[in-house]
N, C-alpha and C positions, 0 to 999 in steps of 0.2 A: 717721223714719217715723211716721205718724199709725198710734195705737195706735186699735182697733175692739173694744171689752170684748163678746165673746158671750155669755159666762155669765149667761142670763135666763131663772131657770126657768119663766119665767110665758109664753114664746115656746118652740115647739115649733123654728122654725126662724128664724135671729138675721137679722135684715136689715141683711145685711153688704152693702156694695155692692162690686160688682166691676166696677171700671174698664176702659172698653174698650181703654187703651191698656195692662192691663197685665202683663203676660206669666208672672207666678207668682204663686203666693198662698203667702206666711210663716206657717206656723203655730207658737206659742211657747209651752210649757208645759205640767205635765204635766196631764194630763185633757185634752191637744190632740185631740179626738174628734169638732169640729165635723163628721159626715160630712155632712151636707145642704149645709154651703158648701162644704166641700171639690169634693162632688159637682156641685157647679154653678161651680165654678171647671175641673174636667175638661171637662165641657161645655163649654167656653168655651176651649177646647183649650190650659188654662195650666198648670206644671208645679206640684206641688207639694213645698212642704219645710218640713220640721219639724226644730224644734230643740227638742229633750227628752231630760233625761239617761235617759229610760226607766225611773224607778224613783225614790225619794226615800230620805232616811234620816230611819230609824225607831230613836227607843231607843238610837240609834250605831250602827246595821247597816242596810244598802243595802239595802232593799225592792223585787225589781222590778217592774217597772210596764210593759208594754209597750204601747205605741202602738195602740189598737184600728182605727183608719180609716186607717192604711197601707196603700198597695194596691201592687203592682208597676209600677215607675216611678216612685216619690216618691224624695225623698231625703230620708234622716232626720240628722243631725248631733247623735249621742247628747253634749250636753253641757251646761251652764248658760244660761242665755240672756245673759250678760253678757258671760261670754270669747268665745262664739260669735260674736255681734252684735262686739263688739271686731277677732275676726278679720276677719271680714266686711269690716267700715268699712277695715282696713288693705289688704285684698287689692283691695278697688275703689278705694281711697287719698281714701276721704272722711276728713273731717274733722269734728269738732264742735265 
């Protein structure tokens, strides 16, 4: 998957393009807060999911962190983005 870096603090809202063929928007990592794409990815009547362990470790203790732009109906997948995406690639039986 082509990776889309939003993190631009000099842009109020990241000019992520949303494809019209494409039926969910992935969001990965913790600060996943994009609500402006997210919100124009709903519009666009496409699911969202988020892969975020919800929290980081701090010091050696789990700090959490919850998802601010979750809305009812998303699906969140509280985990790393490595094992997740691993999963993922197995259960659709890509390959790399």
């Amino acid at each position: 998957m082509k990776e889309i870096f939003v993190r631009r603090y000099d842009q109020k809202i990241p000019p992520v393009p949303l494809l019209d063929e494409a039926r969910a928007l992935l969001v990965i990592g913790l600060h996943a807060d994009r609500r402006s794409v997210q919100d124009r990815a709903r519009a666009k009547g496409m699911k969202i999911f988020f892969i975020d362990p919800e929290g980081l470790m701090e010091n050696g203790t789990f700090k959490e962190y919850p998802i601010e732009g979750a809305r009812e109906g998303d699906t969140i997948v509280r985990s790393e983005a490595t094992p997740a995406l691993q999963r993922l690639c197995k259960l659709l039986d890509v390959t790399l």
